[in-house]
Every structure is written in structure tokens, then in C-alpha cells.
MOPAC internal coordinates of N, CA, C and O (Angstrom, degrees):
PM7 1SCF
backbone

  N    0.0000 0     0.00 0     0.00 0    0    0    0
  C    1.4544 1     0.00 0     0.00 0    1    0    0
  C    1.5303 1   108.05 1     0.00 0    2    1    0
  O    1.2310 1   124.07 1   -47.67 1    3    2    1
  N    1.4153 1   109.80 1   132.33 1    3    2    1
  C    1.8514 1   106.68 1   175.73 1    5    3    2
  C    1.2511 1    90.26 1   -71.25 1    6    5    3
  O    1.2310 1   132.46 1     6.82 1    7    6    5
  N    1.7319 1    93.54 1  -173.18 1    7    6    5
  C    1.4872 1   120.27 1  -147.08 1    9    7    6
  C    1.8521 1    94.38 1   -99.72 1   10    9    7
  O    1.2310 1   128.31 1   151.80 1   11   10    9
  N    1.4587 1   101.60 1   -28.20 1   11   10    9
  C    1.6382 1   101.78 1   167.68 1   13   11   10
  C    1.6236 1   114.72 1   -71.34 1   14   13   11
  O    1.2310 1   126.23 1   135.69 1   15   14   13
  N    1.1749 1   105.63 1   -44.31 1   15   14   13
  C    1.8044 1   118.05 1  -171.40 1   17   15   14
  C    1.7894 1    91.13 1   -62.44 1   18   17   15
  O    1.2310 1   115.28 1   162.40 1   19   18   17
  N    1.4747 1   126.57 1   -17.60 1   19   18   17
  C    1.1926 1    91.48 1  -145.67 1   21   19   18
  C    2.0823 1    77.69 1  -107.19 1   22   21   19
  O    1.2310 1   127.44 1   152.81 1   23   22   21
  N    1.4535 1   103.29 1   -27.19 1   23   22   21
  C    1.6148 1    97.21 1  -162.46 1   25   23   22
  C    1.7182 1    91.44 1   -63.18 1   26   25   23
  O    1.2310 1   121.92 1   142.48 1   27   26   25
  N    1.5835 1   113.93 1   -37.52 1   27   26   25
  C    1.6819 1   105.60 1   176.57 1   29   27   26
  C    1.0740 1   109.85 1   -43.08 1   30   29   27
  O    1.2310 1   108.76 1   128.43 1   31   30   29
  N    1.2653 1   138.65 1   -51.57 1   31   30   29
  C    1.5567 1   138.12 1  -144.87 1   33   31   30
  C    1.4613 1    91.99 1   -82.00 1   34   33   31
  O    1.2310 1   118.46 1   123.06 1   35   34   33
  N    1.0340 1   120.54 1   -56.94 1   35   34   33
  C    1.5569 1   115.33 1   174.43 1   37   35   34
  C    1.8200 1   129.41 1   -49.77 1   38   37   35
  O    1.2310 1   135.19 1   127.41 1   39   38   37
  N    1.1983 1    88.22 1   -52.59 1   39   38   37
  C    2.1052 1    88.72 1   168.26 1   41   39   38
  C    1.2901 1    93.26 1   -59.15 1   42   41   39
  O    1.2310 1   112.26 1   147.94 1   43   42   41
  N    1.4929 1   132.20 1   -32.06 1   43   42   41
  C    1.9018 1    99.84 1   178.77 1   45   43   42
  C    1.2360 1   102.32 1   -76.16 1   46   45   43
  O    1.2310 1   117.77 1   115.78 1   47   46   45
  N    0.9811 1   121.85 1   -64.22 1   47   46   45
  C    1.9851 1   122.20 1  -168.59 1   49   47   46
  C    1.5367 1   101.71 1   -44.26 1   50   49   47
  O    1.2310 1   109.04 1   153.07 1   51   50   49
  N    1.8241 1   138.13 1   -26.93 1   51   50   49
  C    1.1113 1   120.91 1  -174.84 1   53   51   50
  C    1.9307 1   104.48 1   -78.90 1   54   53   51
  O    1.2310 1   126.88 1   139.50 1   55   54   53
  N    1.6118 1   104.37 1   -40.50 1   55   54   53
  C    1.2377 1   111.69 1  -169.51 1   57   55   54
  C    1.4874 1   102.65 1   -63.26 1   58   57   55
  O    1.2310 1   121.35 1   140.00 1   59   58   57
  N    1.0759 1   115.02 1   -40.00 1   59   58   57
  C    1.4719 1   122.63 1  -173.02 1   61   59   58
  C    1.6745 1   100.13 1   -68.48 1   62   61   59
  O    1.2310 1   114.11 1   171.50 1   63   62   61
  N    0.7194 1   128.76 1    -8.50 1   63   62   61
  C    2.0998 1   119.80 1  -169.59 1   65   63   62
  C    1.7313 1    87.08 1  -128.38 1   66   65   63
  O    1.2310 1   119.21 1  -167.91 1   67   66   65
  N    0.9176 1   119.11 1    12.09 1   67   66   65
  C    1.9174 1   113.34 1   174.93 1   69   67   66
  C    2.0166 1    92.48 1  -112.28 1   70   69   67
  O    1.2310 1   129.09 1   152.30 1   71   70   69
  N    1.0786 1   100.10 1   -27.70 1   71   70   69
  C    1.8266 1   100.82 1   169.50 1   73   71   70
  C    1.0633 1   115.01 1   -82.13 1   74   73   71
  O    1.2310 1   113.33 1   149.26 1   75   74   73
  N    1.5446 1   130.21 1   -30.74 1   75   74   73
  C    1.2109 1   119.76 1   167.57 1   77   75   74
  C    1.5056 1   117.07 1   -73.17 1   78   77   75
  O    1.2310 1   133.09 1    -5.52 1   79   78   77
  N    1.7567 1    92.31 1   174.48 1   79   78   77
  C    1.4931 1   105.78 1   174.26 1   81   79   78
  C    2.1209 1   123.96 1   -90.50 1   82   81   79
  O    1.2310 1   136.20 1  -168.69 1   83   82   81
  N    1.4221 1    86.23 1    11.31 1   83   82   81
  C    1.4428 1    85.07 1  -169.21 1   85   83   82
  C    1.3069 1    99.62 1  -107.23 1   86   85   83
  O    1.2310 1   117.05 1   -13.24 1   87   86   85
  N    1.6499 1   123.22 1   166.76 1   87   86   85
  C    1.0605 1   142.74 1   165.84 1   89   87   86
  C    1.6907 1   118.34 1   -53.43 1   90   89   87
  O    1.2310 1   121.87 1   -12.40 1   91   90   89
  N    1.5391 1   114.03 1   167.60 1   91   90   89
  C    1.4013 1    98.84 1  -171.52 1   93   91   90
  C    1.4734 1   114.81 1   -78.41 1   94   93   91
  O    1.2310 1   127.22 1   147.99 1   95   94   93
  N    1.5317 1   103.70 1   -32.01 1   95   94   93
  C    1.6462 1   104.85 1   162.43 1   97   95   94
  C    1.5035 1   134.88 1   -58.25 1   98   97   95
  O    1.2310 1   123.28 1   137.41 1   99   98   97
  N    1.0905 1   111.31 1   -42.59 1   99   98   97
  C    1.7483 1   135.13 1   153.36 1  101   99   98
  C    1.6008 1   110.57 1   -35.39 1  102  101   99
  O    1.2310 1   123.95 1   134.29 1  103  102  101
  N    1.3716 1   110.03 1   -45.71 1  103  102  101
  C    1.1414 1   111.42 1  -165.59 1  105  103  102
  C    2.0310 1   122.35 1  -105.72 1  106  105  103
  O    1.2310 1   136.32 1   178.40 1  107  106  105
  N    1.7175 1    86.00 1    -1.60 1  107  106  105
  C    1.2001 1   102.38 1  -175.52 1  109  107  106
  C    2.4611 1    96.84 1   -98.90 1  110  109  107
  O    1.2310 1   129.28 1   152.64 1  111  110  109
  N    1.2135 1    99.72 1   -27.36 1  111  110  109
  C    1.1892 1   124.64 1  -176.25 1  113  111  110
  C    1.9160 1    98.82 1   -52.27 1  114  113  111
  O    1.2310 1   131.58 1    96.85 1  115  114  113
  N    1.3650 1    95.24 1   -83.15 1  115  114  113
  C    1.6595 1   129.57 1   148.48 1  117  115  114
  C    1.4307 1    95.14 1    16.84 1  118  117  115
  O    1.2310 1   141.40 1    85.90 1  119  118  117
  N    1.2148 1    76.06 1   -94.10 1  119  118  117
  C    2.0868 1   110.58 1  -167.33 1  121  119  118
  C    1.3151 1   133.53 1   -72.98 1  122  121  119
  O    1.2310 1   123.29 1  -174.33 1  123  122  121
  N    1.7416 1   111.30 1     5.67 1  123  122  121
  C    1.3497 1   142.86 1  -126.19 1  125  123  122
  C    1.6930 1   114.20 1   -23.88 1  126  125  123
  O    1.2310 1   135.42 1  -102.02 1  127  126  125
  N    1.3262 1    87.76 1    77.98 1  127  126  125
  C    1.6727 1   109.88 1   172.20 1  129  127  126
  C    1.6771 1   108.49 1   -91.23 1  130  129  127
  O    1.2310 1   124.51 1   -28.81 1  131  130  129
  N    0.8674 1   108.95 1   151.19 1  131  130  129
  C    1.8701 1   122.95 1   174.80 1  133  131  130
  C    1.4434 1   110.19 1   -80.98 1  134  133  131
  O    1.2310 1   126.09 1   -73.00 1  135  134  133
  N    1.4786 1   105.89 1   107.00 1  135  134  133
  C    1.6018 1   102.97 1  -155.06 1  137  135  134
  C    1.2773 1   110.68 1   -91.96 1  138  137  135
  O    1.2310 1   114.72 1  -159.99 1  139  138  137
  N    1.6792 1   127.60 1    20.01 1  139  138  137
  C    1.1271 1   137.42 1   147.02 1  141  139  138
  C    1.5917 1   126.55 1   -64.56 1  142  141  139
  O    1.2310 1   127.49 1   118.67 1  143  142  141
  N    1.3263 1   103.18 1   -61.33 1  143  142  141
  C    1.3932 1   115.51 1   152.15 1  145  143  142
  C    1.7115 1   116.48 1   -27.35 1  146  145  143
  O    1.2310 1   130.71 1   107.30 1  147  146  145
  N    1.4114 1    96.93 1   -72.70 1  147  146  145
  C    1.6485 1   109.13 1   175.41 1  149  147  146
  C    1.4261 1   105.31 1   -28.66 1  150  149  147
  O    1.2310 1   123.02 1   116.53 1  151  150  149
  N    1.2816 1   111.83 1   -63.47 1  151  150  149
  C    1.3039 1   117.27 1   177.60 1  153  151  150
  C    1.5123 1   127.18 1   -40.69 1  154  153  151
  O    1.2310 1   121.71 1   133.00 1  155  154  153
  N    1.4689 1   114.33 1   -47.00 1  155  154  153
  C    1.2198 1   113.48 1  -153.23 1  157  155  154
  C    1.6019 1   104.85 1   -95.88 1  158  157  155
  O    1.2310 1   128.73 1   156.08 1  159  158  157
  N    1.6061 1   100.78 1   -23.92 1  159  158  157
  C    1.7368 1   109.07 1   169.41 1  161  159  158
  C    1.6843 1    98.36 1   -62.29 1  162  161  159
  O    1.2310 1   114.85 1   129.92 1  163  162  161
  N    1.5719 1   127.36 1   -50.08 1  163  162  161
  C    1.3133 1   123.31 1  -154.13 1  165  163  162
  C    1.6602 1    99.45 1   -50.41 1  166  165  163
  O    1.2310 1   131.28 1   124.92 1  167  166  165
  N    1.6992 1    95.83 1   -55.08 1  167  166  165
  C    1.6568 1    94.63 1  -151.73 1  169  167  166
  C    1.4657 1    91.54 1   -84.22 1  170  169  167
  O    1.2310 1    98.93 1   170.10 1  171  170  169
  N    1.3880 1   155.47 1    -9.90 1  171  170  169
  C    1.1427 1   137.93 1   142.31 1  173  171  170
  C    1.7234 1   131.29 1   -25.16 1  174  173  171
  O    1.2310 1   135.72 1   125.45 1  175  174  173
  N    1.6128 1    87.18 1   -54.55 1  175  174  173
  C    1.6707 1   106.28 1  -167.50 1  177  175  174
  C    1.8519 1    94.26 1   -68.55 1  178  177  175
  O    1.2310 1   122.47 1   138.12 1  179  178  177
  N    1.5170 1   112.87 1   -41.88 1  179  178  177
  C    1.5805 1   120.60 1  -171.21 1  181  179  178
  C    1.5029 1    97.64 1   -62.01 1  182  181  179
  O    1.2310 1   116.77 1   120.28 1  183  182  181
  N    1.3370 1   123.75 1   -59.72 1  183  182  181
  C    1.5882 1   133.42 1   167.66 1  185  183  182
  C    1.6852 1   115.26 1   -12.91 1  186  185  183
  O    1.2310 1   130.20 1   117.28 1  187  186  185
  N    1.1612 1    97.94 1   -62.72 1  187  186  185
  C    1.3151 1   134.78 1   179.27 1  189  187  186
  C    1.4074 1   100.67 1   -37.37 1  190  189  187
  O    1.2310 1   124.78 1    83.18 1  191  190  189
  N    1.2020 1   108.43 1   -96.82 1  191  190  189
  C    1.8600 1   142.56 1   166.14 1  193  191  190
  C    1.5183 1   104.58 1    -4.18 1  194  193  191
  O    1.2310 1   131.90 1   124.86 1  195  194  193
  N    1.3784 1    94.62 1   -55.14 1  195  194  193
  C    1.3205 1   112.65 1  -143.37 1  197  195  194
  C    1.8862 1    93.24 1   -78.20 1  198  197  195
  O    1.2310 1   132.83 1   125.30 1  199  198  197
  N    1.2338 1    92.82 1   -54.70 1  199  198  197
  C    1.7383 1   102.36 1   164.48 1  201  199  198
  C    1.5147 1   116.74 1   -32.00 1  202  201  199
  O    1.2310 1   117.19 1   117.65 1  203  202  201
  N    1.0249 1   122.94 1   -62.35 1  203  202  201
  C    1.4447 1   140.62 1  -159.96 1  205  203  202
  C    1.8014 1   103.40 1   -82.63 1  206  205  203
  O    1.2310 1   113.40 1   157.79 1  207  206  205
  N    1.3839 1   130.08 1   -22.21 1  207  206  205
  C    0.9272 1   134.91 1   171.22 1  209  207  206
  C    1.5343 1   113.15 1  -112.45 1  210  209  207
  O    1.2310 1   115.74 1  -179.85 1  211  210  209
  N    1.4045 1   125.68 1     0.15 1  211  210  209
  C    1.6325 1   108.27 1   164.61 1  213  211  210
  C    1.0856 1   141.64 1   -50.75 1  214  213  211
  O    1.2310 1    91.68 1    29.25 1  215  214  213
  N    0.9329 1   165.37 1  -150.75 1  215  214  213
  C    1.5469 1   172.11 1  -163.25 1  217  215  214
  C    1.5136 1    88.41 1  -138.77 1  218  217  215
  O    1.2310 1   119.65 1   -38.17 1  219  218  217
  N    1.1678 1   118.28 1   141.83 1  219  218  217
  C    1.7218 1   129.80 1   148.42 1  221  219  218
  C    1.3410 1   102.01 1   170.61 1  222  221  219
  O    1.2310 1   129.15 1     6.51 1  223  222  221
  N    1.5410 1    99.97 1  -173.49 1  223  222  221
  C    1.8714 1   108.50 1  -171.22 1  225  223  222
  C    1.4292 1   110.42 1   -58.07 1  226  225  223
  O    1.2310 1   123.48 1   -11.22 1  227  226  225
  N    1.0898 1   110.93 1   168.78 1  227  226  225
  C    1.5307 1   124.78 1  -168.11 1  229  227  226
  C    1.5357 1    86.47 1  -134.99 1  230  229  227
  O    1.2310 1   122.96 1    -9.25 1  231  230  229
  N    1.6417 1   111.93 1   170.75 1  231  230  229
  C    1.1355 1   118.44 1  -166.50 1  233  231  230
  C    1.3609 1   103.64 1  -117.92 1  234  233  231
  O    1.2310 1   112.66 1   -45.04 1  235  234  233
  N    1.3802 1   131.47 1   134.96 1  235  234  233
  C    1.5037 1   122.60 1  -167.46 1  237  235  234
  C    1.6474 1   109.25 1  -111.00 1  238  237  235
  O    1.2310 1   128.87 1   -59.33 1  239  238  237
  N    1.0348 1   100.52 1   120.67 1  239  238  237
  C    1.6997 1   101.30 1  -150.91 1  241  239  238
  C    2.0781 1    77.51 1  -119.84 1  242  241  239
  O    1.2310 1   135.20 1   -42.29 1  243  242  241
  N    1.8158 1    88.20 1   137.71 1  243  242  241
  C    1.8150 1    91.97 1  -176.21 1  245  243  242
  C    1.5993 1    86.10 1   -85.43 1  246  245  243
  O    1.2310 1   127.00 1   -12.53 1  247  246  245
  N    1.4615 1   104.13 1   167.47 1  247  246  245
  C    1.1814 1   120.97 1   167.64 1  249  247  246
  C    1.8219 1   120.29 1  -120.46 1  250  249  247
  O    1.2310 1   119.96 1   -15.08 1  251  250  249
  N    1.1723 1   117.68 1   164.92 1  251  250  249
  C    1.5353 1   115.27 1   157.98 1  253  251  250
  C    1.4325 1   114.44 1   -45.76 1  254  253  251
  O    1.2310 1   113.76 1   -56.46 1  255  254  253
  N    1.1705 1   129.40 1   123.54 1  255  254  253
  C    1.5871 1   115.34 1   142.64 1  257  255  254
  C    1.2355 1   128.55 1   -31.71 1  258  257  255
  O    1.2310 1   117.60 1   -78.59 1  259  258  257
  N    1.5223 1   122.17 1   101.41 1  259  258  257
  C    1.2164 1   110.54 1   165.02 1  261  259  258
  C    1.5058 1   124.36 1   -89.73 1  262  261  259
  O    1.2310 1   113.66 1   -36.16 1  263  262  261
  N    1.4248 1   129.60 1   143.84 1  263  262  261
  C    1.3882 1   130.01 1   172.69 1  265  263  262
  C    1.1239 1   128.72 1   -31.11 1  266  265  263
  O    1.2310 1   110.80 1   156.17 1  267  266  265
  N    1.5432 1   134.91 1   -23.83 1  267  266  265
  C    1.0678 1   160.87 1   159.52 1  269  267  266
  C    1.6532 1   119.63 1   -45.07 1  270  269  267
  O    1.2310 1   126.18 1   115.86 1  271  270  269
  N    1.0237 1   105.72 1   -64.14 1  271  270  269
  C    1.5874 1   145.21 1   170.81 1  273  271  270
  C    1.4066 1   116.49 1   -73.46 1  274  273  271
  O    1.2310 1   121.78 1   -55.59 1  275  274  273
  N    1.6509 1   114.20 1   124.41 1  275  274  273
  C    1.2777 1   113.10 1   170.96 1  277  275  274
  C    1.7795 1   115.44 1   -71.60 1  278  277  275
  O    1.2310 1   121.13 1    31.61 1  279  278  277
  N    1.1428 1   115.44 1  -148.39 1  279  278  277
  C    1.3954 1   106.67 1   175.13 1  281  279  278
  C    1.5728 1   119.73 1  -115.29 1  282  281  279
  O    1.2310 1   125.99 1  -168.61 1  283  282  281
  N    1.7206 1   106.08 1    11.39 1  283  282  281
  C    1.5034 1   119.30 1  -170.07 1  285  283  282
  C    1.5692 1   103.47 1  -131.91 1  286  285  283
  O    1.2310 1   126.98 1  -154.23 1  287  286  285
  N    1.5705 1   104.19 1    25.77 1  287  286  285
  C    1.4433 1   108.57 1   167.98 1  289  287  286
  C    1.4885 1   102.61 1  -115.93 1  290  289  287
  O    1.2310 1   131.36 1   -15.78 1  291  290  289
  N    1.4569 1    95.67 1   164.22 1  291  290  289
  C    1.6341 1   106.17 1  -173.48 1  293  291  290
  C    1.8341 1   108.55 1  -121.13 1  294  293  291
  O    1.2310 1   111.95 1   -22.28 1  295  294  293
  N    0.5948 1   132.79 1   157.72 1  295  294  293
  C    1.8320 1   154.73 1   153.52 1  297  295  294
  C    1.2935 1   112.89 1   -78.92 1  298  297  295
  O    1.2310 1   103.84 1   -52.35 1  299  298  297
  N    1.3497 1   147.36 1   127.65 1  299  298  297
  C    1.2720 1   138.67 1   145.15 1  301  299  298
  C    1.5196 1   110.30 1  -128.88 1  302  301  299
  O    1.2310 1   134.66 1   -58.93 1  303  302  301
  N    1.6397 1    89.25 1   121.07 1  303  302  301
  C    1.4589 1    75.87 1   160.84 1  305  303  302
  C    1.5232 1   125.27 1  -151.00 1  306  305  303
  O    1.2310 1   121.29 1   -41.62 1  307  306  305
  N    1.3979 1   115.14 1   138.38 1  307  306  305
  C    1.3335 1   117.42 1  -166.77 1  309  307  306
  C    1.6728 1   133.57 1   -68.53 1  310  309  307
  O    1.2310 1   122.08 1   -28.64 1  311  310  309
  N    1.1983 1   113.63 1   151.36 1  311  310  309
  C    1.4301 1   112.70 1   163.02 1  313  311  310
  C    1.4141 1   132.77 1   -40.38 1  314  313  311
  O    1.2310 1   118.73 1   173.82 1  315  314  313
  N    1.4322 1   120.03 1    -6.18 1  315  314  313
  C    1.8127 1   129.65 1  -147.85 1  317  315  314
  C    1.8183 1    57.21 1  -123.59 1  318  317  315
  O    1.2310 1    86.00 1    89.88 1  319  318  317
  N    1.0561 1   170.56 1   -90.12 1  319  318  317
  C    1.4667 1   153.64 1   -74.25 1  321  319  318
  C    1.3745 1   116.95 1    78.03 1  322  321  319
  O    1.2310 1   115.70 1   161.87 1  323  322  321
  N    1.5138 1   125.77 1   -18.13 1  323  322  321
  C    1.2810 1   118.55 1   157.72 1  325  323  322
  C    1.6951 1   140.18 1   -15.47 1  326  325  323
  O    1.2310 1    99.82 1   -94.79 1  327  326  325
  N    0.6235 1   154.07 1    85.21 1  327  326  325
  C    1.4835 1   149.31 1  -176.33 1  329  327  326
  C    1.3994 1   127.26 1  -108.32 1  330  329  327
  O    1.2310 1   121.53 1   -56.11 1  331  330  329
  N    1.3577 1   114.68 1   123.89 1  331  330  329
  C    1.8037 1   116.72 1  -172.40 1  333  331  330
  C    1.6911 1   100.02 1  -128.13 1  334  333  331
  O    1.2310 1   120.04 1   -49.92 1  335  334  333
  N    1.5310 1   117.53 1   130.08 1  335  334  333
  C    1.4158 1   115.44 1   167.99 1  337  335  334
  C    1.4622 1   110.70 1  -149.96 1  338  337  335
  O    1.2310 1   130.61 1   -15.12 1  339  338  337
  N    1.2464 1    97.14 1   164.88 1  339  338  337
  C    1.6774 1    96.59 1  -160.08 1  341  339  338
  C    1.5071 1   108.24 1    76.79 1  342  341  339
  O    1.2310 1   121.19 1  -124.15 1  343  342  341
  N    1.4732 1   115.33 1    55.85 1  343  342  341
  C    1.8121 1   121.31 1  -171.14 1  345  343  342
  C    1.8098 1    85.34 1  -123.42 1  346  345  343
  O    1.2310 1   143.00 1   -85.27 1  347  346  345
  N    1.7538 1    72.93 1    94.73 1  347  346  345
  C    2.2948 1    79.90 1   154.78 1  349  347  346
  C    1.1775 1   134.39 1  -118.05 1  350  349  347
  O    1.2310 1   118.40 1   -10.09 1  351  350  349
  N    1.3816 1   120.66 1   169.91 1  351  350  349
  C    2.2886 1    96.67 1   159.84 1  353  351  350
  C    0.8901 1   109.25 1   -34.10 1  354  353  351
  O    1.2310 1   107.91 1   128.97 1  355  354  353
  N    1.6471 1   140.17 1   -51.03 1  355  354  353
  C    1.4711 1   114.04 1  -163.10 1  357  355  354
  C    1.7544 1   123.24 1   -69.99 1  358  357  355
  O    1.2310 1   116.42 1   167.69 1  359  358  357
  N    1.1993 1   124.41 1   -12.31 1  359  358  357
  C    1.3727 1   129.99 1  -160.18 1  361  359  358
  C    1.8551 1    93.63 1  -133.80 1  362  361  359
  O    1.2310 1   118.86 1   157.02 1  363  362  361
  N    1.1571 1   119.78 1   -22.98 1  363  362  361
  C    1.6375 1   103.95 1   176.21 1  365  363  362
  C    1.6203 1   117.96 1   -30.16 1  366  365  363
  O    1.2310 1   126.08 1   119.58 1  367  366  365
  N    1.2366 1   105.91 1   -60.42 1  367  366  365
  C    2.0034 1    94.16 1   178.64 1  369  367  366
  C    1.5910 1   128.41 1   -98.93 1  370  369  367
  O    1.2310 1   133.23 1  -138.23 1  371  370  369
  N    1.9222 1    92.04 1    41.77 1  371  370  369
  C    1.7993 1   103.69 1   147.21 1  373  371  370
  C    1.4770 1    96.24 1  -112.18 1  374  373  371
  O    1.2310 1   119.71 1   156.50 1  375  374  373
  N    1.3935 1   118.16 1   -23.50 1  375  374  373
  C    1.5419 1   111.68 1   179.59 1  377  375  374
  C    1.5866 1   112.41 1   -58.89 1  378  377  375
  O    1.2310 1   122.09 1   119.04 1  379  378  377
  N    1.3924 1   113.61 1   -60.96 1  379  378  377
  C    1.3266 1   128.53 1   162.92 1  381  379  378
  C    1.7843 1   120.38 1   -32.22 1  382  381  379
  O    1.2310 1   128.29 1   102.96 1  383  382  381
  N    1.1242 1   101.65 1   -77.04 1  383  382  381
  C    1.1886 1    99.48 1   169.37 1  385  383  382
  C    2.0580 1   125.35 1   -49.16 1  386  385  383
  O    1.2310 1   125.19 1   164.00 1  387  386  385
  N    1.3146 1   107.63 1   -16.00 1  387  386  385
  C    1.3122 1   103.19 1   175.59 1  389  387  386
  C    1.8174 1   102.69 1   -98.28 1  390  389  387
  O    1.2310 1   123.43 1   166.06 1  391  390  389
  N    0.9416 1   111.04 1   -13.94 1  391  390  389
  C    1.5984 1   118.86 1   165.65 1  393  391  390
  C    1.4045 1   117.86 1   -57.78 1  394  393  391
  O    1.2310 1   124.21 1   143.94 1  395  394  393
  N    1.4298 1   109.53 1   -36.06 1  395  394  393
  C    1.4182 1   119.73 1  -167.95 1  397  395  394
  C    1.4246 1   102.67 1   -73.88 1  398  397  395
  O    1.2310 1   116.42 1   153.04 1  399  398  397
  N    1.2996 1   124.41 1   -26.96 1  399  398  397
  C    1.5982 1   133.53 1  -162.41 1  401  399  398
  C    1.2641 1    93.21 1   -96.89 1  402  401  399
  O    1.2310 1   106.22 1   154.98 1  403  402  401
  N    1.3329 1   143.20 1   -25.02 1  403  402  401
  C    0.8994 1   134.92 1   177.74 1  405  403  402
  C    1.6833 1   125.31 1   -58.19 1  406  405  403
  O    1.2310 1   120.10 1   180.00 1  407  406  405

């Protein structure tokens, strides 16, 4: 089995035992999967996740002026789909503060 065929087969067997009601051993028992493995795909795949959804810098990319927009406003917008525009001195720490909740 390749290394793609095989990480697929595993995100189903993990997704599939996070819907059930049994434990990961229970469920590795079950299905008679090697519940070491189980293991090491789970916290891989969580690894993963967890990467792609952390908190850290964002990249501040200038834009065109749009007509809309003076020339001392900013755009931000995040990786999650988040989006903030029209960000000036006057409103920077409601922006901030809604960052934090994020």
C-alpha cells in the first residue's frame, strides 16, 4: 500500500472510531487494527490540525487602493476566512481585541 493509500485508510479508521462510542482500543480490537499504529496516525493527524489551526503571524500582503478606502486604512485577513477592513488608529484596539477571541 503507498504512503497516500495508506494515510487515507487511516483518517477513515480515525474518523470512523471518533463517531463511535468505544474506546480507541475497543475500537482498534473491533476492526482488528494495530492499536499502536492507531495511535501514531491519531496524534499525527491531531499534530497536523493543530498546525494548520494555531495562532501565529499572518502575512501582510499591500493591496491596491481601493476607492472605498482611504490610504491609512488596512485589510486583514486571516487564514480561518476571517476578514477586517477599514483597520485605522482610530479602531486598531476593537480590531485587536476581536483578534483575541479569535
Amino acid at each position: 500500500m503507498k504512503t497516500q493509500e495508506r494515510r487515507q485508510a487511516w483518517q477513515q479508521h480515525i474518523a470512523a472510531s471518533e463517531e463511535s462510542d468505544l474506546s480507541g482500543a475497543a475500537f482498534c480490537k473491533q476492526h482488528d487494527l494495530n492499536y499502536g499504529q492507531f495511535n501514531y496516525w491519531r496524534k499525527k493527524f491531531q499534530q497536523t490540525e493543530s498546525t494548520e489551526t494555531s495562532a501565529g503571524f499572518a502575512q501582510v500582503v499591500p493591496l491596491s487602493v481601493e476607492p472605498r478606502h482611504s490610504s491609512d486604512e488596512l485589510s486583514v485577513h486571516l487564514p480561518s476566512g476571517i476578514h477586517f477592513s477599514g483597520v485605522n488608529a482610530d479602531n486598531v484596539d476593537v480590531v485587536l481585541a476581536l483578534l483575541r477571541q479569535v
